[in-house]
N, C-alpha and C positions, 0 to 999 in steps of 0.2 A: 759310663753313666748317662752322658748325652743321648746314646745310641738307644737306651732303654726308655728314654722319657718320651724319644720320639718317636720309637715304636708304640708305647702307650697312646699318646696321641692319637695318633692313627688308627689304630684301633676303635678306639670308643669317639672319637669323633668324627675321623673323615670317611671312614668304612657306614655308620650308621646313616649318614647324610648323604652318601653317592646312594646307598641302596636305595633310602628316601624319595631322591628324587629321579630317578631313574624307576621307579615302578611300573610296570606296564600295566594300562586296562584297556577293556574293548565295553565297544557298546550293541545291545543285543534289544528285542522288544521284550516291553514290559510283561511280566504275568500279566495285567491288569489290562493291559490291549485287547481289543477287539479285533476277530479278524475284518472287518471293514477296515478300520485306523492299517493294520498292518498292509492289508491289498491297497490300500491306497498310498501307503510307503513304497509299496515293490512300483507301481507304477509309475510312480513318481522319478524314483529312483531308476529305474529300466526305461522308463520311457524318455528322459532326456538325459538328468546327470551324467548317469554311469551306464550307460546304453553299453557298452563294450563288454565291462564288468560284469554283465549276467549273464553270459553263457556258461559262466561258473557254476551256475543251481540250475542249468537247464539239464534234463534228462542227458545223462555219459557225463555230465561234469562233474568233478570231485566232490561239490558241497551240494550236489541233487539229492542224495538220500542223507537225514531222513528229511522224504518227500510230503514236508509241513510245511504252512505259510508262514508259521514263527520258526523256523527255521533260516526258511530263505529269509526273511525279511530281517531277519538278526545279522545275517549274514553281511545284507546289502545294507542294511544298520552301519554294519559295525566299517565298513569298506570306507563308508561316505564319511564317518567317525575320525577317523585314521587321517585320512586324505585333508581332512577342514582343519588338522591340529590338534584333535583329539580336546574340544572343547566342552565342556559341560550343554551350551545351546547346539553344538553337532550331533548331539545325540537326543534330542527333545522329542522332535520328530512330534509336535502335536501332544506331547505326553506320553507316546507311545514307546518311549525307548528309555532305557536305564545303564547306567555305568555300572560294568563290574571287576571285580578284580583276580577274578579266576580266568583262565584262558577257556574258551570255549570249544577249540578245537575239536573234533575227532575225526578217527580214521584218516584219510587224506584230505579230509578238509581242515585248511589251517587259514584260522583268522589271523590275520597280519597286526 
């Protein structure tokens, strides 16, 4: 009987609460962005933070097509996201980025 209460347990408590907080999101640009707000994230972003980081969306790199500035800049979004802790202000970007909770991935490009 022990064996059965503490399988219940488990179940409906410790299983719903690891999944909880173990959720993954990424952070991407807003619809609502501008491409000025987002070139100005990619520069930002490319030009000191994560300077290494973008030969990822340069032309032959895995997350170059498709060849959008809300693409890359979701990309280098979501990188800088990641890396700060995955914070609600690491993804503000100006207003220009959003948390989501679908994985954004494709093809070989895989947001981390």
């Amino acid at each position: 009987m022990f064996s059965r209460l503490t399988l219940i347990f488990f179940l409906f408590f410790l299983v719903p609460h690891s999944l909880h907080v173990s959720a993954k999101t990424w952070c991407v640009s807003d619809p609502s962005a501008t491409d000025a707000q987002l070139q100005a994230n990619l520069d930002w972003l490319c030009g000191s933070v994560l300077t290494s980081s973008c030969v990822i969306i340069k032309p032959g790199g895995p997350c170059y097509e498709p060849n959008t500035l809300t693409n890359h800049a979701s990309y280098m979004m979501n990188d800088y996201y990641q890396f700060n802790g995955d914070t609600k202000e690491a993804c503000d970007f100006n207003h220009s980025g959003r948390i989501v909770d679908t994985n954004p991935s494709h093809g070989g490009c895989v947001f981390a």
